[in-house]
C-alpha positions as CSV (number, residue, x, y, z in Angstrom):
1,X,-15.6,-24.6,49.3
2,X,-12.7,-22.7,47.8
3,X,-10.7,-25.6,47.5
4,X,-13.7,-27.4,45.5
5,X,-13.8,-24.1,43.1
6,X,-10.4,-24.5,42.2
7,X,-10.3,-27.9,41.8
8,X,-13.5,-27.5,39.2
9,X,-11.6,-24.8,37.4
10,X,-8.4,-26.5,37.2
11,X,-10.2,-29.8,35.6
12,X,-12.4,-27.5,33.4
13,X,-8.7,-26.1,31.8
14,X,-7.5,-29.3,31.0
15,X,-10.6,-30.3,29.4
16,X,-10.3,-27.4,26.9
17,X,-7.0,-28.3,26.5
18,X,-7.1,-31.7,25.6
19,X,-10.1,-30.7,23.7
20,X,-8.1,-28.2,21.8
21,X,-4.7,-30.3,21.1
22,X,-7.4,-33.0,19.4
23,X,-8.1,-30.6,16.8
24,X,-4.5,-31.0,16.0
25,X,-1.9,-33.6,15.2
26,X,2.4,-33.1,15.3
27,X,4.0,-34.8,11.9
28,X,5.9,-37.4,11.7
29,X,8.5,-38.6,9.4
30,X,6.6,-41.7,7.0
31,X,8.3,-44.0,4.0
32,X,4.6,-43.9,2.4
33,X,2.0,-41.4,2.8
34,X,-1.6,-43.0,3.5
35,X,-3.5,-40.2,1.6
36,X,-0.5,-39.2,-1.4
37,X,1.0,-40.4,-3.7
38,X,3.8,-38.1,-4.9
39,X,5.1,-38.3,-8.1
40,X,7.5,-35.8,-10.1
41,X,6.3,-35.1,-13.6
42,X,9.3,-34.7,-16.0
43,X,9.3,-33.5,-20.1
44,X,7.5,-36.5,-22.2
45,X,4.9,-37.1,-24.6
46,X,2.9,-40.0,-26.1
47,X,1.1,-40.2,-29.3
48,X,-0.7,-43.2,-31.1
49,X,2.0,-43.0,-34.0
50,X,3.3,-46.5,-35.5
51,X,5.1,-46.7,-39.3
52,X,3.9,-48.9,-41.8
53,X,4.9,-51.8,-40.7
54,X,3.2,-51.6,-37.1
55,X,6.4,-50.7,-35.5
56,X,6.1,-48.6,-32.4
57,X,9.2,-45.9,-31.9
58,X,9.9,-45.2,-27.9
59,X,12.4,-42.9,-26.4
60,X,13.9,-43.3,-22.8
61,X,15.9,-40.6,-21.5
62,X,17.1,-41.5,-18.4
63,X,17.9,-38.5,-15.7
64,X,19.8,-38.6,-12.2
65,X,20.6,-42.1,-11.2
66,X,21.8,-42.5,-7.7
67,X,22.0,-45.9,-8.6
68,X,24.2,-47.3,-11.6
69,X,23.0,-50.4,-12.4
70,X,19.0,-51.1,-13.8
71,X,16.5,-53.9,-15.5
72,X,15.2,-53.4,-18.7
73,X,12.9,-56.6,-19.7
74,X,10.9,-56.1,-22.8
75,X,10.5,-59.9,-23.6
76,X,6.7,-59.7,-24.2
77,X,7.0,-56.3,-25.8
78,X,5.1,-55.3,-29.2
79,X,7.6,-54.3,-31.9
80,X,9.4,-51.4,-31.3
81,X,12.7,-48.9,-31.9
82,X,13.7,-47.9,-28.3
83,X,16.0,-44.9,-28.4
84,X,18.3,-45.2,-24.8
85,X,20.0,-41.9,-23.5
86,X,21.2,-40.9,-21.0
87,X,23.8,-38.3,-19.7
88,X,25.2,-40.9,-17.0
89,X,27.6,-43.9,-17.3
90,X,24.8,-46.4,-16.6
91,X,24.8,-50.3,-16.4
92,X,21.6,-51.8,-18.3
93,X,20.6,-55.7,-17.5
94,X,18.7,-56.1,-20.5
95,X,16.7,-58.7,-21.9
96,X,14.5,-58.4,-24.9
97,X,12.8,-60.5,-27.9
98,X,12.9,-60.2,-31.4
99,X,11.2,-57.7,-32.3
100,X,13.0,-55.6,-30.2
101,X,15.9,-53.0,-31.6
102,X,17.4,-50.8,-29.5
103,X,19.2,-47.5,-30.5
104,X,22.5,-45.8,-29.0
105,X,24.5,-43.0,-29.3
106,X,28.2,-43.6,-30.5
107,X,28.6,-41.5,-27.5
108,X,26.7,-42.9,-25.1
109,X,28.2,-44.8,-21.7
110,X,25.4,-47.2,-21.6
111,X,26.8,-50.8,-21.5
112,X,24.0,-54.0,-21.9
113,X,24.4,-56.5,-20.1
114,X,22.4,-59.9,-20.8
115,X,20.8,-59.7,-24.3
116,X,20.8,-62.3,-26.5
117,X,19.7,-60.3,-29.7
118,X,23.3,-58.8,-30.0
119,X,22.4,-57.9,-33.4
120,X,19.2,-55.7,-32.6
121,X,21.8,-53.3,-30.8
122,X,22.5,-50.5,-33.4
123,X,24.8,-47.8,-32.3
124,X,24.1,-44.6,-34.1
125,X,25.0,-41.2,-34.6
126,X,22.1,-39.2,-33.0
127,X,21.7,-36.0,-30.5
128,X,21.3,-36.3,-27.1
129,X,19.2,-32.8,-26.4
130,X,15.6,-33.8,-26.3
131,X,13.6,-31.8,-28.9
132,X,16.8,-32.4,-31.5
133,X,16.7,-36.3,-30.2
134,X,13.2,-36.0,-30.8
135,X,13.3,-34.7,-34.8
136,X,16.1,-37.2,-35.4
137,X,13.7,-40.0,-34.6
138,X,11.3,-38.3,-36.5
139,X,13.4,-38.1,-39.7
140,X,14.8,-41.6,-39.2
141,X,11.6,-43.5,-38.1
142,X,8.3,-40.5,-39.4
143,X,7.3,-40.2,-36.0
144,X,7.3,-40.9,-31.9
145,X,5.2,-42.9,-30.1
146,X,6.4,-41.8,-26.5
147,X,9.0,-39.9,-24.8
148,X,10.0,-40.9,-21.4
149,X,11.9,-39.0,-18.6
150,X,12.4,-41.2,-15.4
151,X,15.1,-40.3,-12.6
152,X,16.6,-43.0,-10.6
153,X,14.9,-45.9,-12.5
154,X,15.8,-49.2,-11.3
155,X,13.4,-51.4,-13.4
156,X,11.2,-50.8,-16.9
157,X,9.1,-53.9,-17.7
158,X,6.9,-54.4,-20.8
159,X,3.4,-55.1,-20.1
160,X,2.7,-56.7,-23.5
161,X,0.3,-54.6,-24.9
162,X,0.2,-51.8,-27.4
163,X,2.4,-48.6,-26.8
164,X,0.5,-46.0,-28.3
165,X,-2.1,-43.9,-26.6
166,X,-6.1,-43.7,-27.2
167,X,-5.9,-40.0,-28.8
168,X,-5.8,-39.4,-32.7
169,X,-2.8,-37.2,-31.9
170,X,0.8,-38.2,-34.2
171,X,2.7,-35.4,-33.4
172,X,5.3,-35.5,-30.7
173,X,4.9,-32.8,-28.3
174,X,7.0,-32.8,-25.5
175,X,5.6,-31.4,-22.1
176,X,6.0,-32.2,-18.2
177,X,3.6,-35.4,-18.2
178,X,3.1,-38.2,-15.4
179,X,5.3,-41.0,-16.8
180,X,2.8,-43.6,-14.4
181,X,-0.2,-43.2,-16.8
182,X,1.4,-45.1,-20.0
183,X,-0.1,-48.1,-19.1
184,X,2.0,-50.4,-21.8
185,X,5.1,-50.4,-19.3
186,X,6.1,-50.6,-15.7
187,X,8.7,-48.5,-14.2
188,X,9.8,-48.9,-10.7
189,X,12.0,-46.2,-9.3
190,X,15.1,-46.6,-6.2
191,X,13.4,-45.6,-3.2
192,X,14.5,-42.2,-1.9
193,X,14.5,-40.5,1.8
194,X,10.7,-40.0,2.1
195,X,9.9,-36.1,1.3
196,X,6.8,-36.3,3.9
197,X,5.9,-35.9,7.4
198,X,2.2,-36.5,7.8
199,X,-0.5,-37.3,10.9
200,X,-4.3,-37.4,11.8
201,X,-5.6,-36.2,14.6
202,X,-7.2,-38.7,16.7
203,X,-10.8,-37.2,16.1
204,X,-12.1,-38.0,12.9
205,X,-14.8,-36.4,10.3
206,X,-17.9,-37.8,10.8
207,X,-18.9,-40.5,8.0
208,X,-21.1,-39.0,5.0
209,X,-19.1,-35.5,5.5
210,X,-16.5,-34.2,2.7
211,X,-13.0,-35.1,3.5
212,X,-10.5,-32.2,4.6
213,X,-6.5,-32.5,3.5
214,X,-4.2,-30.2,4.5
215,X,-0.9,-29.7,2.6
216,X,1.5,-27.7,3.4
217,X,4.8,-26.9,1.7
218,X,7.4,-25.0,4.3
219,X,8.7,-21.4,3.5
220,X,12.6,-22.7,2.6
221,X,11.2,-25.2,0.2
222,X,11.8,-24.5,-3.7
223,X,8.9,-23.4,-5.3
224,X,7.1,-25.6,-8.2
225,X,3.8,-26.1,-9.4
226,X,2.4,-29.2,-7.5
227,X,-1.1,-31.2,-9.4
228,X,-4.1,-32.5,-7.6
229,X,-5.6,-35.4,-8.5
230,X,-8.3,-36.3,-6.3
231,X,-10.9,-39.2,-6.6
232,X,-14.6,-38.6,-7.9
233,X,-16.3,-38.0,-4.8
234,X,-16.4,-34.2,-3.0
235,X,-13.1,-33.5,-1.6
236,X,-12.0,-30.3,0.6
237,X,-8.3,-29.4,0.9
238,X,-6.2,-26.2,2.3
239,X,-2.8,-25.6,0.2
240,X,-0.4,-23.8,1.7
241,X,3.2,-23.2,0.0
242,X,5.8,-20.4,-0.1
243,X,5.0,-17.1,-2.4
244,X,5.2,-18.3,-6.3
245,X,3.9,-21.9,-5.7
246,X,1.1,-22.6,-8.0
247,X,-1.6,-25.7,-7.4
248,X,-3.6,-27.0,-10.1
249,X,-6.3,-28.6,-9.7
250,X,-7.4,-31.6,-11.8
251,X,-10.7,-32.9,-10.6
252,X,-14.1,-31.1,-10.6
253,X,-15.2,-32.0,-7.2
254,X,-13.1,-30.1,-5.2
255,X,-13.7,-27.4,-2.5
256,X,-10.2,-25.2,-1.9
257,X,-8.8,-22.6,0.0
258,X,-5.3,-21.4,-0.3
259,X,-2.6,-18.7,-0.1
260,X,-1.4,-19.5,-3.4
261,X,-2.3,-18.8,-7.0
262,X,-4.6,-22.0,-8.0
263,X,-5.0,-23.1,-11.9
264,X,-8.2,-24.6,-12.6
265,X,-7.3,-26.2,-16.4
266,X,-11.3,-27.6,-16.4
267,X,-11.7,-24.0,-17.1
268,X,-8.9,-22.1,-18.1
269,X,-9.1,-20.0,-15.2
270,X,-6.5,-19.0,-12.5
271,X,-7.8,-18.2,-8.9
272,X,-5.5,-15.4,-7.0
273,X,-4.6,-16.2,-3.3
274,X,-7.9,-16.7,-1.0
275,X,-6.1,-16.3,2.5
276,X,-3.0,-15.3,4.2
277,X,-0.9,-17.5,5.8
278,X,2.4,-15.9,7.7
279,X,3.4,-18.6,9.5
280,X,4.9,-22.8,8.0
281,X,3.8,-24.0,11.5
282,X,2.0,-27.1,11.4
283,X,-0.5,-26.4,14.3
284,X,-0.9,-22.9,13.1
285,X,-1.7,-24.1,8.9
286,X,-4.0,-26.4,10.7
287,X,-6.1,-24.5,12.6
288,X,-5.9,-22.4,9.3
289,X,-7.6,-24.8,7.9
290,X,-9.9,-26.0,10.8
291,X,-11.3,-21.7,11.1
292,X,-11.4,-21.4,6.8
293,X,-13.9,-24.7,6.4
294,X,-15.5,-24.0,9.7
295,X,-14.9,-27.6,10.8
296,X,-14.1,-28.9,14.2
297,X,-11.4,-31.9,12.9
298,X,-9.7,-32.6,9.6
299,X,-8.6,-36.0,8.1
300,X,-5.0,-35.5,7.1
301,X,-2.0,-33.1,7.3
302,X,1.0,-33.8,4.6
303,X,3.9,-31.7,4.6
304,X,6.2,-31.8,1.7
305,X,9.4,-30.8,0.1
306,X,9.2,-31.4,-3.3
307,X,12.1,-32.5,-5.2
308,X,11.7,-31.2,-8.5
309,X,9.8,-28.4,-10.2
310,X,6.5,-29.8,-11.1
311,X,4.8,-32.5,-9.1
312,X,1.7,-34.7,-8.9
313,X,-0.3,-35.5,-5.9
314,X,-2.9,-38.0,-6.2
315,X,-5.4,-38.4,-3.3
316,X,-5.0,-42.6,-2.7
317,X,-7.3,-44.7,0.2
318,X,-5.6,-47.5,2.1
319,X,-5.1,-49.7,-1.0
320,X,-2.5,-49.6,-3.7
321,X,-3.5,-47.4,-6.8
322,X,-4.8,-49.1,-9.4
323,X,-3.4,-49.3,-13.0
324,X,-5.2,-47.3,-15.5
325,X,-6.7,-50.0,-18.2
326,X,-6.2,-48.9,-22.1
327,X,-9.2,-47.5,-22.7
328,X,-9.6,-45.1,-19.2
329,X,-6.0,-43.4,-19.1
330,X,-6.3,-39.8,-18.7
331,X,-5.1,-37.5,-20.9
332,X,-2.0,-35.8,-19.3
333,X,-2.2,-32.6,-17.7
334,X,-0.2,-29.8,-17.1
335,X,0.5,-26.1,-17.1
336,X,1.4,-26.2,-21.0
337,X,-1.4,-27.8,-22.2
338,X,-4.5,-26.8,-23.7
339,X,-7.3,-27.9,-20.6
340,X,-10.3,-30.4,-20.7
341,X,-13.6,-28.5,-20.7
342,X,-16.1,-28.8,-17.5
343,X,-19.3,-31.6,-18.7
344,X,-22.3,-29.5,-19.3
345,X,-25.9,-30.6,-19.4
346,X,-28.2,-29.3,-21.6
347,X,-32.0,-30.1,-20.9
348,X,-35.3,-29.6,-22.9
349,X,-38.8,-28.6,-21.8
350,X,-42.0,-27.6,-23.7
351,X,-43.1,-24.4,-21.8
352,X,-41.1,-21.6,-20.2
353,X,-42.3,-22.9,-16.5
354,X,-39.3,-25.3,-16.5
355,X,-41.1,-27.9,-14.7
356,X,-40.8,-30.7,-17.5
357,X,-38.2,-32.4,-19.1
358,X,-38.6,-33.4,-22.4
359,X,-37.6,-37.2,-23.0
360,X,-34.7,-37.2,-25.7
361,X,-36.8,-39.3,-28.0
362,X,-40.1,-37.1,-27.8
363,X,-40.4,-35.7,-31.1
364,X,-41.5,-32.0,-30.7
365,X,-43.9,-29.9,-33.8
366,X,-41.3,-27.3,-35.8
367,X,-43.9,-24.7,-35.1
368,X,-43.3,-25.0,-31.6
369,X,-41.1,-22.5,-29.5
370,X,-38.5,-24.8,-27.1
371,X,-37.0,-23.8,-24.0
372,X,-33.5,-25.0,-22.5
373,X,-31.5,-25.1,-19.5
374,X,-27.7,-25.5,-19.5
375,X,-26.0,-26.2,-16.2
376,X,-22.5,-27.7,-14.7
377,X,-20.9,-27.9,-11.7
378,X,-18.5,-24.9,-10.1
379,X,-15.3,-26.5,-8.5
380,X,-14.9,-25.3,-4.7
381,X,-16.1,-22.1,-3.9
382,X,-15.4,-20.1,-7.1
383,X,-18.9,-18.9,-8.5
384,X,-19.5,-19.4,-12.1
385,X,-21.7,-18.2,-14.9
386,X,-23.0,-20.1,-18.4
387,X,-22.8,-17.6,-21.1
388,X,-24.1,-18.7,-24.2
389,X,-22.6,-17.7,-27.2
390,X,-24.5,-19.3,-30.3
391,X,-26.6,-22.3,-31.4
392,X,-26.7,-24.8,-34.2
393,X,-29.2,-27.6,-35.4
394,X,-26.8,-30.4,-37.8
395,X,-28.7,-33.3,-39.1
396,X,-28.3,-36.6,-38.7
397,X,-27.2,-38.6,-42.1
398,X,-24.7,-39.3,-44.7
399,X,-25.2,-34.9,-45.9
400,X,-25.6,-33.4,-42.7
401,X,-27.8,-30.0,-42.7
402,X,-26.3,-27.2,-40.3
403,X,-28.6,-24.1,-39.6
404,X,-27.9,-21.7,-37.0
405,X,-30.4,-21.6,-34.6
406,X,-31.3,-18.1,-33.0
407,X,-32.0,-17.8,-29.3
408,X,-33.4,-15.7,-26.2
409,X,-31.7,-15.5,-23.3
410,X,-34.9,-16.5,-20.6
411,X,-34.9,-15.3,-17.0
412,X,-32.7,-17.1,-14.8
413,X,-31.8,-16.1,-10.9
414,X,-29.5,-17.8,-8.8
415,X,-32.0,-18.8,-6.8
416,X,-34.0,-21.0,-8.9
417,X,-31.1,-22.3,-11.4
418,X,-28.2,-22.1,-9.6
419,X,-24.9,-22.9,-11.8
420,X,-27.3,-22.8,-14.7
421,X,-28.6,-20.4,-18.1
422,X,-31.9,-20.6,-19.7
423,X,-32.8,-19.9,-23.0
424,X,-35.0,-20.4,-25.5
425,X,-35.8,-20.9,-29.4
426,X,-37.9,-21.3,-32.5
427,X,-37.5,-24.3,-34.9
428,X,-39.6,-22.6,-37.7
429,X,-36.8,-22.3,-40.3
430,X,-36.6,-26.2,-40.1
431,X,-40.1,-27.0,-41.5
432,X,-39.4,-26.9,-45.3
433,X,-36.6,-29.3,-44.6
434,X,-37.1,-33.3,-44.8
435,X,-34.8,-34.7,-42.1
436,X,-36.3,-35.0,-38.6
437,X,-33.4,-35.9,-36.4
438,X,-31.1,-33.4,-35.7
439,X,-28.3,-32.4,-33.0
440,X,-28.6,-29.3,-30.8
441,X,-25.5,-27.9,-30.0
442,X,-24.5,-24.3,-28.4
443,X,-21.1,-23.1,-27.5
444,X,-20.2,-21.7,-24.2
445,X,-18.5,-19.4,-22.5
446,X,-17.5,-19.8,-18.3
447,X,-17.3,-16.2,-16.6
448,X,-16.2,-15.7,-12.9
449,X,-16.6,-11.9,-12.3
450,X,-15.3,-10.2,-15.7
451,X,-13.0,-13.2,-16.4
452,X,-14.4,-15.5,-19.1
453,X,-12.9,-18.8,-20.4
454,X,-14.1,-21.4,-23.1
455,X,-16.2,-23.8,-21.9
456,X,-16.7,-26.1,-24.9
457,X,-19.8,-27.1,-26.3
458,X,-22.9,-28.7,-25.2
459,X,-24.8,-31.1,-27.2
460,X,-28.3,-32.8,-27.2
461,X,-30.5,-35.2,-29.7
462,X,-33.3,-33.6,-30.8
463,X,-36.9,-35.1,-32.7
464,X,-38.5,-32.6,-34.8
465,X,-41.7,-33.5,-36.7
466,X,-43.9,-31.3,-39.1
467,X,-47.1,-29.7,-37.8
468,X,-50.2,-31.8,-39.4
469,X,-52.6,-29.2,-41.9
470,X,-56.0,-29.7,-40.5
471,X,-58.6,-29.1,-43.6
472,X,-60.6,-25.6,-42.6
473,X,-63.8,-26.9,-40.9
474,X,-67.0,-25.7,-42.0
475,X,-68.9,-23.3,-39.8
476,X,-71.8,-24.6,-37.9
477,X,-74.5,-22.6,-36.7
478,X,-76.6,-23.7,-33.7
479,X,-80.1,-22.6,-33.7
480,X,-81.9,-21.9,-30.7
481,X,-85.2,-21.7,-30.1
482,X,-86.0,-18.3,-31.4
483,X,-84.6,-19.4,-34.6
484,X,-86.4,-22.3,-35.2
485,X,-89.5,-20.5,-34.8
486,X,-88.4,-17.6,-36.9
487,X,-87.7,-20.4,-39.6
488,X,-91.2,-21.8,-38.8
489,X,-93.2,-17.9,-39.3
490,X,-91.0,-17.7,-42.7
491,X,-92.0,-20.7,-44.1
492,X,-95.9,-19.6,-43.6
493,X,-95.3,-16.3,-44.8
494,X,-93.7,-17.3,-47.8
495,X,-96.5,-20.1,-48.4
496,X,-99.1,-17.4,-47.9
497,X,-97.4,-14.7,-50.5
498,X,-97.3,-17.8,-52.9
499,X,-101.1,-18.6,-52.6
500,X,-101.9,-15.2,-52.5
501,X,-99.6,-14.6,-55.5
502,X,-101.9,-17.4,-57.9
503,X,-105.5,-16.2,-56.5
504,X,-104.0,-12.6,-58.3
505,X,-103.2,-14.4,-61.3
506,X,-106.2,-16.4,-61.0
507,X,-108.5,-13.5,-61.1
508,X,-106.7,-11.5,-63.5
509,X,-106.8,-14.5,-66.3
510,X,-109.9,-15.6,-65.5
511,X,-108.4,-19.3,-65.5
512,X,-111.3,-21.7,-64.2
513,X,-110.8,-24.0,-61.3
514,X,-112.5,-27.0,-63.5
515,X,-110.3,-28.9,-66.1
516,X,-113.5,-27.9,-68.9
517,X,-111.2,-27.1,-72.0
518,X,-114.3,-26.2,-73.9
519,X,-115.5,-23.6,-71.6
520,X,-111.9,-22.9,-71.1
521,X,-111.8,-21.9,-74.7
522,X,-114.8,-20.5,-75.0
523,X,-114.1,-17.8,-72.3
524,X,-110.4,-17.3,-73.6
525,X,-109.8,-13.7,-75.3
526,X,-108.9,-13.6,-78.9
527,X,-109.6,-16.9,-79.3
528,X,-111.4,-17.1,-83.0
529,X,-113.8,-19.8,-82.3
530,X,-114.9,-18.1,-79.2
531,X,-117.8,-15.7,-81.3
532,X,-119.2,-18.1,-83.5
533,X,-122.9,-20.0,-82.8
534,X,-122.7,-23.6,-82.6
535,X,-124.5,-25.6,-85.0
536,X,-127.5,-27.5,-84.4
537,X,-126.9,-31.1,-84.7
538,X,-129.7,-33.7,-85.8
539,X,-130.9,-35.5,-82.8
540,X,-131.6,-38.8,-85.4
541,X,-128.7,-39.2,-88.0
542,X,-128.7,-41.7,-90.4
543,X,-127.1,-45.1,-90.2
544,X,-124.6,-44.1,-92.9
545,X,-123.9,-41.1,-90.5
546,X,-123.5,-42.9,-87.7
547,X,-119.9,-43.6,-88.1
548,X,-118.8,-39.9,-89.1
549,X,-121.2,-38.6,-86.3
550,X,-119.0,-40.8,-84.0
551,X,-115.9,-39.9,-85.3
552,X,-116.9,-36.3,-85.1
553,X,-118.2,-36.6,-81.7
554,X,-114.7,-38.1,-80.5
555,X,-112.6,-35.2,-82.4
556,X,-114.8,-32.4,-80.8
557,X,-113.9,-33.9,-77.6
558,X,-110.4,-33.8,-78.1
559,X,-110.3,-30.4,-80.4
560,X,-112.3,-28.0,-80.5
561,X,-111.2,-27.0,-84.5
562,X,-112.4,-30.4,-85.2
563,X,-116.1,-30.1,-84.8
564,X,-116.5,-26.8,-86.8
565,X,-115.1,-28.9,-89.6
């Protein structure tokens, strides 16, 4: 029974073993890195500048050349001055067309081989220190369309196209810069000893779960300042380099842990050191890495000695990088230069519930309030907040409007808009004006603790419309019941004052209800006629009476005045 016990024991300690030495990988010594590419970024620049006759103006300033000898083939090149220098007795095997003229110093030891256009090599007097090279070209040419450092080049190509970048920038500037993103030439570089040792363990992250690099730089490496550039999708790395390393990290996606200072240009921000890490081991920075994610497995480990003082990483899959097209190179970035800001999204609703976006082409009454919600996305664990700082309206059109736009900060926990500020605002100030498509646009700050950096602005289209005047309606009165018959009892009262009211008159005036006019008159007061005694009248007139008597007869009818007469 013993024997079993310790047989079950044994087997049970080399299961946690080998379950244990899966969670880590030894390095080995690689010509290419499956994950990396490593690049060293050198002093440069590159502007859209060209002089008036469509002439682009390059500089190459070649560096350390282990090897003497290298390619230069600009036969499909745009025209150009290229400006060659370079410290070194160098060996060029040049070809070029036309349009092509190259500059030397009368000092240089650069000797061309192969060109054809021997008259479209000038030999000048010019300095060979780079921001005095680069005001010479200035003078000479107005201005610099790129500056290019490259150590141990071995081949530059033209790739046919125009040599001046997207930007509406002129002005040379020069600043350490990834020479691979000027997509208008090739260069191809002697390969070197291979700075890396690398592995993956055999256990792998599960698909659908964020990737987890490790990099570490050993303790007797120099110290530089090494750029990430990762792809799109959520990345997790652990950086780990000797004291005074600093990473910088160039995509927005990316969850990091470190014992090094870490840049985060998106945001003008520098995090301090997250972790300690005493020890350049590679099993001990990798279960580092394995207890800081709370992960079982990682997907690479890369350890590196870099050989200059500022490097670029870029996180690569299996296949080759591609080559940047014209209208998608990045801008270049590095310690020195003024950062890209983090995308913000700015949404519309109608009620302070938040429930309901407003559609961008909803037009929305001026004399209605408007609440908004501004939110981005935090890079790896560092915990932002939106602060707002102030709002305009600008109208669309060939004489823009701008108004400021007051706002109130609205209620806003982490809990129900994480990453996010609300706020809200009156468009009452913009219904004596005509136009009815405007632009929306608040500046912003990005705080993390009591640190706050500039996070750029945020803009959104917005439809206003005037409120329509309504005419006042009259009132209406609804009558019940009770009022009708109260209507109803009026009406009779009012007839029976009004018949009462003509018997009174009636009986005072003594008016008779017959239409007699005689006995009318006869009975009126102060009437003269109404004393006097009527007349007898002969019952048998005479024939030649008879036609007085009738005429009489019909004017007493009609008056009474007449028949006195």
């Amino acid at each position: 029974m013993e024997v079993h016990v310790a047989r079950f024991a044994l087997l049970l300690c080399i299961t946690v073993a080998t379950s244990a030495s899966s969670q880590t990988c030894a390095p080995k010594k690689v010509n290419d890195n499956p994950w990396f590419h490593v690049r060293e970024m050198l002093i440069g620049c590159w502007t859209s500048f060209v002089t008036e006759d469509n002439t682009e103006v390059h500089i190459l300033n070649l560096a350390a050349m282990d090897e003497k000898i290298f390619s230069l083939n600009f036969t499909n090149a745009k025209p150009m001055n290229l400006i060659l220098t370079s410290p070194e007795t160098l060996y060029c095997l040049c070809n070029i067309n036309a349009d092509v003229n190259i500059y030397l110093s009368n000092s240089s030891a650069i000797t061309l081989y192969g060109n054809q256009h021997h008259n479209n090599v000038h030999k000048q007097d010019f300095p060979t220190q780079d921001e005095e090279l680069v005001r010479w070209a200035q003078q000479k040419f107005g201005g610099v369309t790129s500056f290019t450092t490259v150590r141990n080049l071995s081949n530059i190509s033209s790739k046919g196209i125009a040599g001046t970048t997207n930007t509406s920038s002129h002005h040379c500037v020069l600043k350490n810069e990834d020479a691979s993103e000027k997509h208008f030439m090739k260069i191809e570089r002697t390969s070197l000893a291979s700075p890396f040792t690398s592995c993956s363990p055999q256990q792998q992250i599960p698909s659908g779960e964020a990737e987890l690099h490790i990099i570490n730089i050993p303790e007797n490496a120099s110290t530089c300042n090494v750029s990430l550039r990762m792809d799109t999708k959520e990345i997790r790395v652990f950086l780990r380099g000797p004291q005074g390393t600093t990473w910088i990290i160039l995509s927005q996606h990316t969850r990091f842990g470190s014992n090094n200072d870490i840049l985060l240009p998106a945001l003008a921000h520098r995090v301090p050191p997250s972790y300690t890490v005493n020890s350049d081991n590679a099993e001990d920075v990798q279960r580092k890495a394995l207890d800081v994610f709370k992960v079982s497995t990682f997907t690479s480990y890369t350890e590196l000695r870099p050989v200059g003082s500022t490097i670029i990483m870029a996180l690569v899959r299996n296949e080759s990088p591609a080559e940047p097209s014209p209208e998608t190179v990045p801008e270049p970035v590095a310690t020195d230069i003024t950062p890209q800001q983090m995308p913000l999204l700015m949404q519309l609703y109608t009620s302070h519930d938040y429930v309901s976006p407003l559609d961008p082409n909803t037009r929305v009454q001026s004399d209605k309030r408007i609440y908004a919600e501004i939110s981005g996305h935090t890079l790896g664990d560092i915990i932002l907040t939106i602060k707002v700082i102030g709002c305009i309206v600008r109208s669309k059109g060939s004489c823009p409007v701008v108004k400021d736009l007051p706002f109130i900060p609205e209620a806003c926990s982490p809990n129900s808009c994480p990453n996010s500020t609300r706020l809200s605002f009156s468009l009452d100030q913009l219904q004596e004006l005509t136009s009815t498509t405007w632009d929306l646009e608040c500046t912003v700050k990005l705080c993390s603790s009591e640190k706050c950096g500039d996070g750029g602005r945020v803009k959104r289209n917005l439809e206003v419309t005037q409120p329509c005047l309504q005419p006042p309606t009259p009132p209406c009165f609804d009558f019940g019941l009770p009022g009708v018959l109260g209507i109803a009892f009026g009406g009779f009262l009012i007839g029976v004052l009004l018949i009462g009211a003509l018997w009174f008159i009636k009986i005072k005036t003594g008016y008779p209800t017959g239409l007699d006019m005689r006995s009318t008159a006869a009975n009126l007061p102060g009437c003269p006629c109404s004393g006097a005694k009527r007349q007898p009248v002969s019952t048998n007139p005479s024939p030649s009476e008879n036609s007085s008597a009738n005429a009489s007869i019909g004017s007493t009818q009609s008056t009474p005045t007449s028949s006195m007469a």
